[in-house]
C-alpha positions in Angstrom: -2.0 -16.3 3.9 0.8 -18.3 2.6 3.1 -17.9 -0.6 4.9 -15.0 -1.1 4.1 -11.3 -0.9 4.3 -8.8 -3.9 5.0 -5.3 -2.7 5.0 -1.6 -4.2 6.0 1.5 -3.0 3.5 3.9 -2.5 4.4 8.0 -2.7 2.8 11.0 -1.6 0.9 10.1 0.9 -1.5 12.7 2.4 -0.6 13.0 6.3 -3.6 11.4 7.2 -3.5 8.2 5.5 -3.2 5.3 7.9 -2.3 1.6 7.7 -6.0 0.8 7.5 -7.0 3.4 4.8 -3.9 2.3 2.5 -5.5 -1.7 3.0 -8.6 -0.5 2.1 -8.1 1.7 -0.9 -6.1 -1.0 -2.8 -8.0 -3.8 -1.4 -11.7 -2.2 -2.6 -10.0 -2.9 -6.5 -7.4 -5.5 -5.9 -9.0 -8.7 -3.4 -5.2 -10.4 -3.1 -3.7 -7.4 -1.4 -2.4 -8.9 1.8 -2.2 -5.2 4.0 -0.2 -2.2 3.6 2.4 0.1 5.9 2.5 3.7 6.2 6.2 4.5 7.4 6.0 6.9 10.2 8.7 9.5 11.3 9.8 8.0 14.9 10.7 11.4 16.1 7.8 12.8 15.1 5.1 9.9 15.6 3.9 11.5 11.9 3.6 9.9 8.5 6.8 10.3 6.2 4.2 10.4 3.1 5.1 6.9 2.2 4.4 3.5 2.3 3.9 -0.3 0.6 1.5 -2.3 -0.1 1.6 -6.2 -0.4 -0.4 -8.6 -2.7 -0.6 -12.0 -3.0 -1.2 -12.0 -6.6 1.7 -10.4 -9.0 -0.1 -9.8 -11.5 -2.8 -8.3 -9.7 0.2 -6.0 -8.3 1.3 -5.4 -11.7 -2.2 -4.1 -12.7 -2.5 -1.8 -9.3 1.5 0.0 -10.5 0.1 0.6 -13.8 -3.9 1.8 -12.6 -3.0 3.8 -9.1 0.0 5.5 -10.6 -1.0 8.8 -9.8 -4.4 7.8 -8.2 
């Protein structure tokens, strides 16, 4: 993809939520989300319960602020 990316923070995180599961969960209601990042702990190798997720579309990141807030 080309253009540029629209992220959002995304908080409380349960520990098992990967890179993949983030993607999926957004992507399943918003089709421009471009992949997401769980930030993981380096000393620990375990997820700091946070993490972004980038669209392609802003007003399609707009919409997933407002909807997943508290999802």
């Amino acid at each position: 993809d080309t253009g540029p990316d629209f992220s959002i923070f995304v908080g409380d995180l349960a520990p098992d939520v990967t890179d993949y599961l983030l993607t999926e969960t957004f992507r399943s209601r918003y089709p421009s989300v471009r992949g997401a990042k769980v930030v993981i702990d380096p000393n620990t190798g375990r997820s700091k319960g946070y993490g972004f997720v980038r669209f392609g579309d802003e007003s399609e990141r707009s919409r997933a602020m407002t909807e997943m807030n508290g999802a």
